[in-house]
N, C-alpha and C positions, 0 to 999 in steps of 0.2 A: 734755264730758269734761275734767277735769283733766291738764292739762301737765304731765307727767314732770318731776323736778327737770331732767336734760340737756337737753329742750327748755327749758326756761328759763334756763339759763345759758346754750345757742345764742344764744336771742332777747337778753339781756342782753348778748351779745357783741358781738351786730351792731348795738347800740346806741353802741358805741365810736367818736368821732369820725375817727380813723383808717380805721379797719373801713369806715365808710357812707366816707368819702371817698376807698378804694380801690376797691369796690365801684359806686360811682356812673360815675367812669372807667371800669372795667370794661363797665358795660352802656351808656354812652356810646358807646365805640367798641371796641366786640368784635372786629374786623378790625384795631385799630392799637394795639391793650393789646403783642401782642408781652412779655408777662410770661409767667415759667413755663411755657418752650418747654420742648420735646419733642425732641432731637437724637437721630438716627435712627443716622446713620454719619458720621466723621469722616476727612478728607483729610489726607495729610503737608504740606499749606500750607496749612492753615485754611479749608479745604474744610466746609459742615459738610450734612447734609441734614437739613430744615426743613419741618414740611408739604408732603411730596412734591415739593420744591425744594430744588437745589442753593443755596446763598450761600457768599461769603466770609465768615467770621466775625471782624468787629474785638471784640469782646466776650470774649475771653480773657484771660486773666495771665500765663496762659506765655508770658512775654516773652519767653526766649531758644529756644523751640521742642523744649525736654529730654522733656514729654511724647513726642515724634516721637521722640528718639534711640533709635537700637536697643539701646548698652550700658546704657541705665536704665529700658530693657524687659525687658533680659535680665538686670537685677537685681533687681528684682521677681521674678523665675521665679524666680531661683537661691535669692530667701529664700521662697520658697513653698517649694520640694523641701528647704529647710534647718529652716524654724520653724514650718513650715503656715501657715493663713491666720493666725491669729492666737494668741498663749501666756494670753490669758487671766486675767492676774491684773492690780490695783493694782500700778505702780511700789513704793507704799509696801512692797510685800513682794518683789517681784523683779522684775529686767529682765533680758532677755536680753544678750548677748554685746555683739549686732549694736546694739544703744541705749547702751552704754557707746562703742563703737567711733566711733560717730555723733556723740556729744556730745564727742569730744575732735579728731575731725577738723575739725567745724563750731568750735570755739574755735580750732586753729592757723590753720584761713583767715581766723574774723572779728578772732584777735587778741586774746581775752580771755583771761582765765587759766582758765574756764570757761564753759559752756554748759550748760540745762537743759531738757532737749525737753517739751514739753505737747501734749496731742493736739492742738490747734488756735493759732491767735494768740487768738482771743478766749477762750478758755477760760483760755489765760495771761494774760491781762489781766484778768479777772473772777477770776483767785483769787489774783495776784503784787499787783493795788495794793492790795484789801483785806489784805493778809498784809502788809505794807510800813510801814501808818500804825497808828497808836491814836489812843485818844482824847484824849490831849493834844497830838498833833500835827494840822499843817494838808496839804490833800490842793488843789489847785490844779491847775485842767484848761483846759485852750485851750478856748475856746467852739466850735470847729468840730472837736472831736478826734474820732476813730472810735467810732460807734455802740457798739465792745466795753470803750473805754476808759469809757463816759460811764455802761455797765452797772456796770462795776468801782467804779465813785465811788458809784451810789446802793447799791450792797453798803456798801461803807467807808461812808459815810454815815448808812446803817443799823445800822452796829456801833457810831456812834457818835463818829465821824471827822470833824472839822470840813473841809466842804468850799466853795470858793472860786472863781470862773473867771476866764481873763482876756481881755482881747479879741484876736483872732487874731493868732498872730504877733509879739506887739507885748514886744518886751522892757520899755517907759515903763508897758506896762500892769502887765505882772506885778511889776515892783518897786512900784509902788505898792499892789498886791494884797498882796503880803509884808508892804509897811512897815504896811498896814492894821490885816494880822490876827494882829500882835504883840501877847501873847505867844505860841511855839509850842518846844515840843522839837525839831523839827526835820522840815519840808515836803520833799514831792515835787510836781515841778510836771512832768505827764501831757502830753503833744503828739504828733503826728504826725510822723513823719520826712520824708515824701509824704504829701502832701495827697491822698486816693484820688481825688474826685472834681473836681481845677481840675490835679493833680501839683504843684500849690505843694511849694517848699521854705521850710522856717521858718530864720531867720536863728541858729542853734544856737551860735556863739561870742556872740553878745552876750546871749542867754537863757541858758547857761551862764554869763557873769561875773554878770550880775544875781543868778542862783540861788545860785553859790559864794557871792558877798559877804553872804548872808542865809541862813545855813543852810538851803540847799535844792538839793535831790536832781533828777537830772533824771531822766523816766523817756518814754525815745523810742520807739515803738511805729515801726517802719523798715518794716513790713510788703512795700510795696511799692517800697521802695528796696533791698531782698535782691535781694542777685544783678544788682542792672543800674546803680547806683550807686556810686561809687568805686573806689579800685585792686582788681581781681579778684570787683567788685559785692560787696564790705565793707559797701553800706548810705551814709549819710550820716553818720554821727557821728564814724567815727577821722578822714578827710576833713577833716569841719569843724572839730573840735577837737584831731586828733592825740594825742587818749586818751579809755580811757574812766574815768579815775581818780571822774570826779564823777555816772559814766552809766548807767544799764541801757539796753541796747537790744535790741529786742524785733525777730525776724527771723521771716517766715512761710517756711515749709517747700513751701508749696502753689500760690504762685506762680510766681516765675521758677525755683527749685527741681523745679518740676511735681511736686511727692511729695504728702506729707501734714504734718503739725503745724505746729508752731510751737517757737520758743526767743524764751530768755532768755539775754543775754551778761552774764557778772557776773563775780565774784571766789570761788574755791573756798567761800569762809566764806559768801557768799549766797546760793551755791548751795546749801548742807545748809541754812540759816535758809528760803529760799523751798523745800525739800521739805519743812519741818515746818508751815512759815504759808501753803503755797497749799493751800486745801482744791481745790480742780479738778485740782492734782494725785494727789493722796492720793484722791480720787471721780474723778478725770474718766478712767480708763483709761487704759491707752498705745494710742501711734502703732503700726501693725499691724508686725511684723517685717519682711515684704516690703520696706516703702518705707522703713526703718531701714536694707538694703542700700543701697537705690536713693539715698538720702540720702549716703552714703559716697563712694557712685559719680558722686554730683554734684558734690561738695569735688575731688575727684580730678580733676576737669574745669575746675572755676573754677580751681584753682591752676595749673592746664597752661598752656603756651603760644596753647592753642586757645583759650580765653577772647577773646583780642584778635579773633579771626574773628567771633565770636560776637557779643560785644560791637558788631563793627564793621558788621556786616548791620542788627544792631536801630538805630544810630547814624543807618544811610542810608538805613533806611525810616522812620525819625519824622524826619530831614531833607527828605525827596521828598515826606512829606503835609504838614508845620507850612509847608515855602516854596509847597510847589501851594495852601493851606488860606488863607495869607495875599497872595499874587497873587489870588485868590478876593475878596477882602475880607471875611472872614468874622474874626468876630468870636470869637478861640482863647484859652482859657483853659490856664495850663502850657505844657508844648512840651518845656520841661529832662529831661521823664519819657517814659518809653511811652506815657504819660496822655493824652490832649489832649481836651478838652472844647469842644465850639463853640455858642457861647449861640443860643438858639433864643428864652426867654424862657416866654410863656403855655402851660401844660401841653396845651392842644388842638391846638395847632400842634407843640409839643415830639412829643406822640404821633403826629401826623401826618407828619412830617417823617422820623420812623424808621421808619414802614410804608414810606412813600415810598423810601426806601434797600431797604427791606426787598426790593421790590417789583425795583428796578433789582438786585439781586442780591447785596446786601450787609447783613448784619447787625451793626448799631450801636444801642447802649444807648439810650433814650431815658430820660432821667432827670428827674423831676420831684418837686415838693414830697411828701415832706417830706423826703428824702434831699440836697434843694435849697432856698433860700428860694423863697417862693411866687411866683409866675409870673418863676420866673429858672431855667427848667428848659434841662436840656444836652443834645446827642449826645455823648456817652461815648465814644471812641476807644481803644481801646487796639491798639497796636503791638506787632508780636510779627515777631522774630527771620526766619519760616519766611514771613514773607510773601511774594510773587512781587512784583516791582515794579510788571508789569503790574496789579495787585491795589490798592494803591495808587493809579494812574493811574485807573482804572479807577471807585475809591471818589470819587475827586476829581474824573471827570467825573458823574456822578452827583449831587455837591454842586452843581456847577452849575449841573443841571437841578435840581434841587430849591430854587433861588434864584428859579428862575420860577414857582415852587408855593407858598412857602410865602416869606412875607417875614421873610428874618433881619438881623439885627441886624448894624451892620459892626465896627470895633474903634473907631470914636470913641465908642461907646457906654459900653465898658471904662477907656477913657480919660475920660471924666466922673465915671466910677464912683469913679474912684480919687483924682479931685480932690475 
C-alpha cells in the first residue's frame, strides 16, 4: 500500500539529524530522558509532584517566587471578572485599558521613555530584529545568542539582510566584524544580557563604545536579567551603561515577573516604527488581559521597598548553593545570576547525573548538546527566591553523593578552558 503524503513527511522528518539524535537518547535512557515532564501539583516553595513523587524543583525562572504571591494571584482574578479570559483581537486594531496601563508602568520602573509588550520574548525578537534592518544594512549576532534571537537573524536574512557573528562576548571581535563588513547604513549588533545557560554577563560598556564608534545599534535581549538584575531588577543595561540612548532592551514578562509576554524598552518613536515593522506583533495576538493586571501588580512590587526582601532571599539562596557547590569542588559555570550550571561533560553521564538528583529528591535540568557544545553538557540550576534553605542544603548533599556516581569534572577544568 502506498504511504499517505503525512506518513511521508513523518518518515521524512524523523530523518532530521536533530530528530534521530533526540530520539536515540530518548530510547537510550528512557528512565533518565527527564524531558517533557508531567507536573501534577505544585508547593509554595518549589514543591513539585513528578511521577507520583514529591521533589524540589530547581528548574524554574520564577526567581523571585511572584507565581506564589497571593496579590498576583488575585490579579489575575480581578482581570478575569474585568476582561474575561481573553478580548480577542490584533493589538494592530485594539488593546485594552489594562495593556496601555502595563506598557507605561513597565517603562517608569525599567526607565525608558516607552515600552512595547509582545506576547512572548521570542516572538519579539523574531519580529522587532527583522523589522529593525534592511537590506543595506548589517545584522550581527553573538555566536551563543538565544535560540529566539538566532530565529529573528535567519527571518532578517531571508528578507535580505546582510548578516554577520561575532565571537562571544568579545568586543576585539565585534569591532573587527564592523570594520569587515563596511560599507553598511547602519548595524545592530544582537546579544544576550544573561547568558541562559552558564548566566554569563557580557561586558555591555565596552561592546557599546565599539558599536557607538561604527554606527551600530545595540540590541540586548535581558530576558533573564528582568526582575533580578540591577537597581529594583531594571535588567543589566541602565546598570552597565547608565542609558539606554544607543539600546533596546528586551525584558521577558514570564520569568521573574511569573506573568506572560515579553517587552521592548525603546523611545516613544520606536515604539509606533516597531508596531508598524514587527509583523509578530501585528500576527502574533496579545498577552491575555488577566496577566496585563498581574503585570501592573508586579511593577508595583518591584518599585516598593519590598524588592530589597525579595531581592535579598534569592541573593542568600544562590550564595548558600555557588559557596556549598564550590567547597564541593564542583566545576560552576555563572553564579552572578539565579543561573548556575555545573559541567557534568558527556551527554550519558549528563542524563544520568539528573535522574540521579532526580531520584535523591530534587529536580535539576540536565542539559546537553545541542542547547550545549557537544559532550560539554550541564546540570542547569536555577534559584528561586521561595526556596527553603534546607532545600538547598539538602540539593548540595545530594551533589555530593552523586560525585561518588558519576565522575564530574572540578573547576581546573574551566580554568584550562579559559586559558
Amino acid at each position: 500500500m502506498t504511504a499517505l503524503p503525512m506518513q511521508k513527511l513523518a518518515g521524512l522528518l524523523r530523518r532530521n539529524g536533530l530528530v534521530r539524535f533526540i530520539e536515540h537518547y530518548a530510547e537510550l535512557f528512557p528512565t533518565s530522558h527527564l524531558k517533557d515532564v508531567v507536573v501534577d501539583e505544585m508547593g509554595a516553595n518549589r514543591e513539585i509532584r513528578v511521577q507520583g513523587r514529591t521533589v524540589i524543583n530547581f528548574g524554574s525562572d520564577s526567581f523571585l517566587g511572584l507565581d506564589q504571591d497571593p496579590r498576583v494571584k488575585e490579579a489575575v482574578i480581578r482581570g478575569v471578572g474585568e476582561w474575561g479570559t481573553h478580548n480577542g483581537a490584533s493589538r494592530a486594531f485594539s488593546s485594552v485599558e489594562a495593556n496601555i496601563e502595563a506598557e507605561e508602568k513597565l517603562a517608569r520602573w525599567l526607565g525608558t521613555e516607552a515600552v512595547l509588550i509582545y506576547p512572548s520574548v521570542t516572538l519579539a525578537n523574531m519580529g522587532a530584529i527583522p523589522g529593525l534592518v534592511g537590506r543595506q544594512d548589517l545584522l550581527v549576532v553573538d555566536e551563543q545568542a538565544h535560540n529566539s534571537i538566532q530565529e529573528g537573524a535567519k527571518i532578517a536574512k531571508a528578507n535580505g539582510v546582510r548578516l554577520a557573528t561575532f565571537s562571544h562576548c568579545s568586543p576585539t571581535a565585534l569591532a573587527q566584524v564592523l570594520q569587515a563588513q563596511q560599507p553598511y547604513r547602519i548595524a545592530v549588533v544582537a546579544l544576550d544580557g544573561d547568558y541562559s545557560m552558564t548566566g554569563a554577563l557580557p561586558p555591555l560598556a565596552d561592546l557599546n563604545r565599539v558599536a557607538a564608534a561604527r554606527d551600530a545599534v545595540l540590541y540586548v535581549d535581558d530576558a533573564h536579567g528582568t526582575g533580578i538584575i540591577g537597581r529594583q531588577g531594571r535588567g543589566t543595561v541602565l546598570d552597565a551603561l547608565g542609558t539606554y540612548d544607543n539600546t533596546f532592551v528586551i525584558g521577558s514578562l514570564s520569568k521573574a515577573f511569573s506573568c506572560a509576554g515579553g517587552f521592548i524598552g525603546c523611545t516613544k518613536e520606536f515604539q509606533l516604527l516597531l508596531k508598524m515593522r514587527s509583523n509578530t506583533y501585528i500576527f502574533g495576538g496579545p498577552v491575555p488581559p488577566p496577566y496585563l493586571e498581574a503585570i501592573s501588580t508586579v511593577c508595583d512590587i518591584l518599585t516598593s521597598s519590598e524588592y530589597d526582601q525579595l531581592i535579598g532571599r534569592l541573593r542568600a539562596n544562590l550564595h548558600r548553593l555557588t559557596t556549598g557547590a564550590t567547597w564541593l569542588g564542583l566545576a560552576l559555570l555563572g553564579g552572578q545570576t539565579p543561573i548556575v550550571s555545573v559541567l557534568v561533560g558527556d551527554e550519558e553521564a549528563t542524563l544520568k547525573a539528573g535522574h540521579y538528583l532526580f531520584e535523591q529528591g530534587y529536580y535539576v535540568q540536565s542539559v546537553t548538546f545541542p542547547a550545549v557544545p557537544y559532550h560539554a553538557g550541564v546540570l542547569r540550576i536555577q534559584v528561586n527566591a521561595n526556596h527553603l534553605p534546607e532545600s538547598i542544603d539538602g540539593l548540595l548533599e545530594a551533589f555530593a553523593g552523586l560525585q561518588k556516581v558519576v565522575s564530574l569534572p572540578g573547576p581546573e577544568v574551566l580554568q584550562r578552558q579559559a586559558a
